[in-house]
C-alpha positions as CSV (number, residue, x, y, z in Angstrom):
1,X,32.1,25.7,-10.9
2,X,35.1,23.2,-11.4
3,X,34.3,22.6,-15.5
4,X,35.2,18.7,-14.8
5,X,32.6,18.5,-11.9
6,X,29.6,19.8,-14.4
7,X,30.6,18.0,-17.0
8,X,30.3,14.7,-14.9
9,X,27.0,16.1,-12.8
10,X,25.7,16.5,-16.5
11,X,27.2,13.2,-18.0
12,X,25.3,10.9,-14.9
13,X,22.2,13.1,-15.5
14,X,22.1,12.1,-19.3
15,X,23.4,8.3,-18.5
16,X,20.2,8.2,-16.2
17,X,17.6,9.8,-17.5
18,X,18.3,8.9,-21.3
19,X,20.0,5.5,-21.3
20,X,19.0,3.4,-18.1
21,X,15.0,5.1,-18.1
22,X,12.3,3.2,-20.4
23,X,10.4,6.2,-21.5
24,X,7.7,3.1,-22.5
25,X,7.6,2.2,-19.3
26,X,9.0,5.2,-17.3
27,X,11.3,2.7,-15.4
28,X,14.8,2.9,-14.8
29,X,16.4,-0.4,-15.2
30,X,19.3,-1.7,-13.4
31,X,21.4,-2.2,-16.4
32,X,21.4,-2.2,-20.3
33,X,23.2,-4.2,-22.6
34,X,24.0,-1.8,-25.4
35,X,24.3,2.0,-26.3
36,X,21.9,1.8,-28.9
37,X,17.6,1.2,-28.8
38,X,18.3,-2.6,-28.5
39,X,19.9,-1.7,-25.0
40,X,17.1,-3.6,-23.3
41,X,16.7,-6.1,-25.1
42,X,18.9,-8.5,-23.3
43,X,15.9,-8.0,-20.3
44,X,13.8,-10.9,-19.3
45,X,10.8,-11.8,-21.9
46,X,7.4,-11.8,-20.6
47,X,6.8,-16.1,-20.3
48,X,10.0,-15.9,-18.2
49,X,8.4,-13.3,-15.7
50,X,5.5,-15.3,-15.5
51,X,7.7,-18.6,-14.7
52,X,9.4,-17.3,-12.4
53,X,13.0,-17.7,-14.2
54,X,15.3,-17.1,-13.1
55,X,14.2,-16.8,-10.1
56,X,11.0,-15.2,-8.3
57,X,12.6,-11.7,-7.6
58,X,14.0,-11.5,-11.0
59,X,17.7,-11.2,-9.5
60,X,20.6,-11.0,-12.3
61,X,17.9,-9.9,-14.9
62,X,18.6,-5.8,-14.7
63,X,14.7,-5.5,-13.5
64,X,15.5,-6.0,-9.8
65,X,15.7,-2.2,-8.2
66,X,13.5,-0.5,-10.4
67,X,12.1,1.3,-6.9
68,X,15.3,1.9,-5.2
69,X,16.6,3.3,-8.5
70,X,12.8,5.5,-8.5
71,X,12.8,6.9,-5.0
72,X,17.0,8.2,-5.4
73,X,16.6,9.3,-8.7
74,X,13.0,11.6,-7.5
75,X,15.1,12.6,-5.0
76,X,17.7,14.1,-7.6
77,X,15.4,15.7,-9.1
78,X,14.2,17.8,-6.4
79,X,17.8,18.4,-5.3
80,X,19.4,19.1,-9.3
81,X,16.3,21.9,-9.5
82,X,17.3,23.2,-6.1
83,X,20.8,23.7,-7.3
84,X,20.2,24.6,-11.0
85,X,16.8,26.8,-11.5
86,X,17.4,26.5,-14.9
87,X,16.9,22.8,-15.6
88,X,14.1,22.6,-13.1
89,X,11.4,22.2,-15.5
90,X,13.7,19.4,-16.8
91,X,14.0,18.0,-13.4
92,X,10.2,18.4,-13.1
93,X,8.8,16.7,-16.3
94,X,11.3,13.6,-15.4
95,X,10.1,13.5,-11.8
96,X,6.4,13.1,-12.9
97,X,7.2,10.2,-15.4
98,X,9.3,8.7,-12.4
99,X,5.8,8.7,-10.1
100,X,4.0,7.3,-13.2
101,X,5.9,4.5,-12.8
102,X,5.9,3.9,-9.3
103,X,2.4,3.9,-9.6
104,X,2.5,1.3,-11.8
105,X,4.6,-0.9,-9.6
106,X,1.9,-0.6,-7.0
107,X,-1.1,-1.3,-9.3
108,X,-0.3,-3.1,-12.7
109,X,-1.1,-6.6,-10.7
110,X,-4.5,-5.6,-9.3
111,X,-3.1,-6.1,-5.5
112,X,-3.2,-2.9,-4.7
113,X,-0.3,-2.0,-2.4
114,X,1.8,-4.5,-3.2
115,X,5.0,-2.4,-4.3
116,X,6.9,-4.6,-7.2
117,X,10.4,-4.2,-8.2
118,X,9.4,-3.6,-12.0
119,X,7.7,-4.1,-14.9
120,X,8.6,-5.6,-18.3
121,X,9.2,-2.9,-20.8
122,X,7.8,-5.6,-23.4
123,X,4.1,-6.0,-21.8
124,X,3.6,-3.1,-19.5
125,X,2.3,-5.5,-17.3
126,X,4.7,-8.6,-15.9
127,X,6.4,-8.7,-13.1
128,X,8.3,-10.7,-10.8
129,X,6.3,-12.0,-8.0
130,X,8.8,-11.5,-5.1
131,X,9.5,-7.9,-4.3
132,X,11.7,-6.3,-0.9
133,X,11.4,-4.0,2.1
134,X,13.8,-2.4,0.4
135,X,12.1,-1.8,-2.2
136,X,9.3,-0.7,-0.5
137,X,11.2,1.7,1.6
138,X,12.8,3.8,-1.6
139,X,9.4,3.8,-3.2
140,X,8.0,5.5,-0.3
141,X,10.8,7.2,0.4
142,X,10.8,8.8,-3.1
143,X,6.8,9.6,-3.1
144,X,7.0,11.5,0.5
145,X,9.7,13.6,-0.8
146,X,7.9,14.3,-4.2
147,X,4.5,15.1,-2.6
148,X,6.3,17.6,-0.2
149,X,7.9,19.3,-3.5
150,X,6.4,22.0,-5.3
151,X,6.5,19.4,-8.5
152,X,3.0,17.8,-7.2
153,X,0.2,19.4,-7.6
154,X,-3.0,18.5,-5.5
155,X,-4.3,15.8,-7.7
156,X,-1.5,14.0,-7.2
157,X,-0.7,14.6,-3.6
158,X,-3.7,12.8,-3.1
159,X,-2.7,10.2,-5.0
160,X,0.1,9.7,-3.5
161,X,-1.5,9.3,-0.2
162,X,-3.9,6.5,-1.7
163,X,-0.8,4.7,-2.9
164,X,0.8,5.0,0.8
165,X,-2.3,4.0,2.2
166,X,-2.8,1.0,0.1
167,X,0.8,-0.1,1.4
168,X,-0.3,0.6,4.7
169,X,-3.1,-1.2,4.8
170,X,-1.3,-4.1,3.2
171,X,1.3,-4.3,6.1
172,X,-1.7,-4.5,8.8
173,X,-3.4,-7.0,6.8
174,X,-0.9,-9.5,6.1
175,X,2.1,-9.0,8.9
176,X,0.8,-11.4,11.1
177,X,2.3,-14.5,12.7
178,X,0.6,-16.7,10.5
179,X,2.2,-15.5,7.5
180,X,5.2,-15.2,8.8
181,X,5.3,-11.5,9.5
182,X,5.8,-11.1,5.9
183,X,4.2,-9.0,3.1
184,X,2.8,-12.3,1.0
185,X,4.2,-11.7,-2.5
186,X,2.4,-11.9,-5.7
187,X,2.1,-16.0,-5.3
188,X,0.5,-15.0,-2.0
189,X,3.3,-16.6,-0.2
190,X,5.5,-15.5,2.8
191,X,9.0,-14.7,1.5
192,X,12.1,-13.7,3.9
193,X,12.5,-10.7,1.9
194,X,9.0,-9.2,2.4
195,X,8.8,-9.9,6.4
196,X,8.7,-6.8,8.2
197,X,8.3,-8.2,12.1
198,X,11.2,-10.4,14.3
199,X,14.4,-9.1,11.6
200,X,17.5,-7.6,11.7
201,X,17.8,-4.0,13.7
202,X,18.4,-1.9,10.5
203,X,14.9,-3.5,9.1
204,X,12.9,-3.1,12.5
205,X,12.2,0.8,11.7
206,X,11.1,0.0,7.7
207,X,6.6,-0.7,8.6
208,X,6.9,1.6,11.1
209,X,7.9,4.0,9.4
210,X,5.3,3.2,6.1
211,X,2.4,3.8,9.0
212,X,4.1,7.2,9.7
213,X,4.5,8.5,6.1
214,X,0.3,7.4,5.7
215,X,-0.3,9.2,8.9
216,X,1.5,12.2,8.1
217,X,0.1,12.6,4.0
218,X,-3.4,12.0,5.2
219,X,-3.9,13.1,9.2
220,X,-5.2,10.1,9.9
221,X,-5.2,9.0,13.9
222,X,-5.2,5.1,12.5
223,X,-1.6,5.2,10.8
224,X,-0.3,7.3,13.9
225,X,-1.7,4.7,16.5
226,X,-0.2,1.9,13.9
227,X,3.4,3.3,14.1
228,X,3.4,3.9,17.6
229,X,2.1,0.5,18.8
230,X,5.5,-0.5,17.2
231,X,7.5,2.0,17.9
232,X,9.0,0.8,21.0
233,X,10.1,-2.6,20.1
234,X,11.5,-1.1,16.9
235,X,13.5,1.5,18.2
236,X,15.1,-1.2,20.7
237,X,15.5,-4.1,17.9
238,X,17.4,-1.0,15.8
239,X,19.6,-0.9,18.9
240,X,20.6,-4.3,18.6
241,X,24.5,-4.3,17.8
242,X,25.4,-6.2,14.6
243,X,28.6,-7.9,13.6
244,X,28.9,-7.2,10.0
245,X,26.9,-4.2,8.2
246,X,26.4,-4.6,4.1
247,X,26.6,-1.1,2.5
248,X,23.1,-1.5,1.2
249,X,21.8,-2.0,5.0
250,X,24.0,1.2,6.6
251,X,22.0,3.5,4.3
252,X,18.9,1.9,4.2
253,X,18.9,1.5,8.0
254,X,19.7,5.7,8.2
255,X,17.4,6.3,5.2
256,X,14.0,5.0,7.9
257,X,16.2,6.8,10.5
258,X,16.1,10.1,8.7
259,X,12.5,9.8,7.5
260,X,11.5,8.9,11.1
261,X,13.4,11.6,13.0
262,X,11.7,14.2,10.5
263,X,8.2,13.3,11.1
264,X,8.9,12.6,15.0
265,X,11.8,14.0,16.4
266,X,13.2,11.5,19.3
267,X,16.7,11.3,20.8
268,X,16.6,8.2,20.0
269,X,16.5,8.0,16.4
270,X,19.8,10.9,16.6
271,X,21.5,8.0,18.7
272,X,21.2,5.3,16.6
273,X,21.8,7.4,13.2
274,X,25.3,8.4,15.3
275,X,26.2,4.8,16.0
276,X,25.8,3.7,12.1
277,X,26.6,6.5,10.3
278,X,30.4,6.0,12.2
279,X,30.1,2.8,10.6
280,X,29.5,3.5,7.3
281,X,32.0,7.1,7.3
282,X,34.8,4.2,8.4
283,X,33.6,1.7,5.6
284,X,33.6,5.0,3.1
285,X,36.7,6.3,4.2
286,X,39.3,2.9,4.4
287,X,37.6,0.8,2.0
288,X,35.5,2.0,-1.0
289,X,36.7,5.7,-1.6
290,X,40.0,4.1,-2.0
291,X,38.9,1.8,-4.8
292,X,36.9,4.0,-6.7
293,X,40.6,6.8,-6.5
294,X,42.5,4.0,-7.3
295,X,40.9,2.7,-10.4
296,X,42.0,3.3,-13.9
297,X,40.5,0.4,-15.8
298,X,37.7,0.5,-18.6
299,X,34.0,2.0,-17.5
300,X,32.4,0.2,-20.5
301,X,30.8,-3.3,-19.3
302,X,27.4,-3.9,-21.3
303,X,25.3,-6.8,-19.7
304,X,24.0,-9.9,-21.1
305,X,21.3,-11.6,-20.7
306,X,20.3,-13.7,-17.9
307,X,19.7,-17.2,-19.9
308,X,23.7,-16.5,-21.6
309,X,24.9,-16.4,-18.4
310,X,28.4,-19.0,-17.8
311,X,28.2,-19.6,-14.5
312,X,24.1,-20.7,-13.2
313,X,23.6,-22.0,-9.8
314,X,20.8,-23.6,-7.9
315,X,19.8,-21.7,-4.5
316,X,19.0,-24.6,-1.8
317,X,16.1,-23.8,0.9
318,X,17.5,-23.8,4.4
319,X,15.4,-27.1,4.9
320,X,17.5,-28.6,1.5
321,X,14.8,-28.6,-1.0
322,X,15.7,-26.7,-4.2
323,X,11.4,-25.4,-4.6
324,X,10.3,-22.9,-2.7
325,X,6.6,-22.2,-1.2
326,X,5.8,-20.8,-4.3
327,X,6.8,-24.2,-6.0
328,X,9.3,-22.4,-7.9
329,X,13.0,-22.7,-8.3
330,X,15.9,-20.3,-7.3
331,X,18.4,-19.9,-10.3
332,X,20.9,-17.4,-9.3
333,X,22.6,-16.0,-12.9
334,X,26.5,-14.6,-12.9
335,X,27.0,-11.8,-15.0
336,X,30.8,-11.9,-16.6
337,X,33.9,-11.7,-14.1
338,X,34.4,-8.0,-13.5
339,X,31.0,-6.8,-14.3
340,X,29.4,-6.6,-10.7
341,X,33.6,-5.4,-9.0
342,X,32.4,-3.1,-11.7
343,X,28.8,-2.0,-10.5
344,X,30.1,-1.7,-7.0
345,X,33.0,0.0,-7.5
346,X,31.1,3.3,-8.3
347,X,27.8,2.4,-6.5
348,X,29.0,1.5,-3.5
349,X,30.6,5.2,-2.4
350,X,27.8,6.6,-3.5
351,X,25.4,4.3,-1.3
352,X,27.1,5.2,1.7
353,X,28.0,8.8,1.3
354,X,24.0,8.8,0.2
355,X,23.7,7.5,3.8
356,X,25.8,9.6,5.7
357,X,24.1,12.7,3.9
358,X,20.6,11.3,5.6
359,X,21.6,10.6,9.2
360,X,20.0,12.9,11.7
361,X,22.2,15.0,13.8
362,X,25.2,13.9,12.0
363,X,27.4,16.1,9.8
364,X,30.0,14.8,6.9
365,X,33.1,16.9,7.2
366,X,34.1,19.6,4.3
367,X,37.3,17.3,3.7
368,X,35.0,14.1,2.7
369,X,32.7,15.9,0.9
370,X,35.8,17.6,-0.9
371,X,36.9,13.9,-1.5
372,X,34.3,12.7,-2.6
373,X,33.3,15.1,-5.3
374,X,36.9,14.7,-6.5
375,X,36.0,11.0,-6.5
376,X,32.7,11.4,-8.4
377,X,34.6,12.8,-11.2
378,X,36.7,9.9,-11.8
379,X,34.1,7.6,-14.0
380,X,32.7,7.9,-17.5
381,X,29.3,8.2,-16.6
382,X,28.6,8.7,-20.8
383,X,30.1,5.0,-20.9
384,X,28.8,3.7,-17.6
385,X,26.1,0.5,-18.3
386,X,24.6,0.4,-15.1
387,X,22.6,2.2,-12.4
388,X,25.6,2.6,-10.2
389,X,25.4,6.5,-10.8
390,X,21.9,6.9,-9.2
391,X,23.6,6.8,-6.2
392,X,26.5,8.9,-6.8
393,X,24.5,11.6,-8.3
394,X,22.4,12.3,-5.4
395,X,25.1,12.9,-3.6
396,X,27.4,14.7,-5.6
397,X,24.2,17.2,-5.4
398,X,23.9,17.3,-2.3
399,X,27.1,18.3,-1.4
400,X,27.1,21.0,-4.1
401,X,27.8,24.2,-2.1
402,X,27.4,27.9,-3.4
403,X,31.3,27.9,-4.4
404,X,31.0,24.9,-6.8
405,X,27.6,26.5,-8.5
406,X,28.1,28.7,-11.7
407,X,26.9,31.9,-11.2
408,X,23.2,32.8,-11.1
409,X,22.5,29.5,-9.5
410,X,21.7,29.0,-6.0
């Protein structure tokens, strides 16, 4: 193996599993605002969860993607003991700490099934009362792949179905026209983030597919009938064409794609996957590989916290009032100029390559993955602050073939 490319497989590895993971919590964080064990304290104290502040999903704060961070980084693990035998028990012992605190996210409330973005490192216990489909879909996502692995063991494959379940049974509860389609969030609220019926085509797939997982882990005819009541109006709502596509929804649309196809192979699915993931090889390709090769500025861009921030604005409603349903406000917190270019910069590449590397039926050519391990070696992952290398990590894995591997390793 190319010494550089190790060295930078081993440098994200460390950054992730030893400076952006709580081992209190057995979170990863979005962020952290030092090098040292005061590198979280710059996160959101407990009576600022519980207001709300500074906002109710806890955006700017480094606690926002706690479960999108969980569900890639399981998915490393299972991939880095695939390529390296060696570290597997590593890989193992880090992977069940990862489900303890996906757990938690589901649980720590008391609503069970209600999947939050995180949990204060300070408490244990608060949490931001506005979570995401997105988060949802990483965190089950994360928990299939893990309970497929030879990591669980039978006590916690059936936990992990109880968890899915309680999900499930959440989404037939509460998606209903009188809430709004939506997931009600901790307030008990509709929230635009949390609605899983009527939205855009690359959301359309996301219950669906939560009803599919729980049918699959448990057998049971009531999940199956669940997803496939929807299927239909899904798959043609994912067909929709769509002017502009963020990063975030290419892979997260071909992530529910993937996870679909594999538990019920359709034509259909293959189709769509093929329409986005041209998309997102073109977005890779001409605009974010290119920054990333271009870049020769500093890695090194600690956070601060949300209440320092210089520039705080005040989100409107669409009907003009600055409360929400949940009578709380919408403070939306700027980190310093150059910190998110920052964040992006690396996470971005790795988002969508991520994506491409899920798509059913569609297969990233030896040139781009050659490019983009070249391009994965470019940061300093050992003086990276933020959780842009979850991304990148999977899918430098991923690509690994049997020529980059050291010898022994398969």
């Amino acid at each position: 193996m190319n010494d550089q490319l190790y060295q930078a497989l081993d440098s994200a590895w460390n950054q992730i599993t030893r400076l952006l993971f709580c081992e209190t919590i057995n979170l990863i964080y979005d962020f952290v605002g030092s090098f040292d064990n005061h590198r979280f304290d710059f996160l959101p104290l407990p009576e600022e969860i519980r207001h709300g502040f500074p906002n109710n999903k806890g955006y700017s704060t480094g606690m926002e993607d706690s479960m999108i961070n969980a569900g890639i980084a399981m998915n490393l693990c299972l991939l880095r003991a695939q390529r390296f035998p060696a570290q597997a028990d590593e890989c193992e012992s880090f992977a069940r700490r990862l489900l303890k605190g996906m757990d938690l996210c589901a649980t720590v409330h008391g609503r069970e099934g209600y999947i939050v973005r995180s949990v204060s490192h300070r408490d244990g216990k608060s949490c931001y009362p506005c979570s995401s489909r997105d988060q949802m879909t990483f965190w089950v996502w994360g928990l299939w792949q893990y309970c497929r692995s030879s990591f669980a063991t039978a006590s916690e494959r059936r936990r992990i179905a109880e968890l899915i379940v309680m999900l499930a049974e959440r989404g037939e509860k509460e998606v209903v026209e009188e809430n709004n389609y939506c997931i009600l969030t901790l307030d008990g609220v509709p929230d635009v983030l949390n609605k899983m019926d009527f939205v855009q085509p690359h959301e359309a797939l996301r219950l669906p597919m939560f009803y599919l997982v729980a049918s699959a882990l448990t057998g049971d005819r009531h999940w199956r009938n669940c997803y496939e009541q929807r299927l239909s109006n899904a798959l043609t709502e994912s067909a929709r064409p769509k002017g502009f596509w963020n990063h975030f929804e290419l892979s997260q649309f071909l992530l529910s794609l993937s996870i679909c196809n594999h538990l019920d192979p359709r034509p259909e699915f293959v189709r769509i996957a093929g329409n986005i993931a041209a998309i997102t090889e073109q977005q890779l390709c001409e605009t974010f590989l290119p920054r990333l090769e271009h870049w020769n500025g500093n890695w090194c861009f600690p956070a601060k916290a949300w209440r320092d921030s210089t520039n705080i604005s005040l989100k409107k409603q669409e009907d003009g009032r600055v409360v929400g349903a949940d009578g709380r406000l919408d403070l939306r917190c700027r980190q310093a100029n150059g910190f998110a270019d920052l964040l992006d910069l690396v996470r971005i590449p790795g988002n969508l390559m991520m994506g491409l590397l899920l798509a059913p039926g569609y297969t990233v050519s030896p040139a781009l993955q050659q490019r983009f391990l070249a391009a994965f070696q470019r940061p300093d992952y050992s003086r990276t602050c933020t959780c842009s290398s979850v991304c990148m990590l999977y899918s430098a894995l991923h690509l690994l073939t049997e020529h980059d591997l050291p010898p022994g390793e398969v």
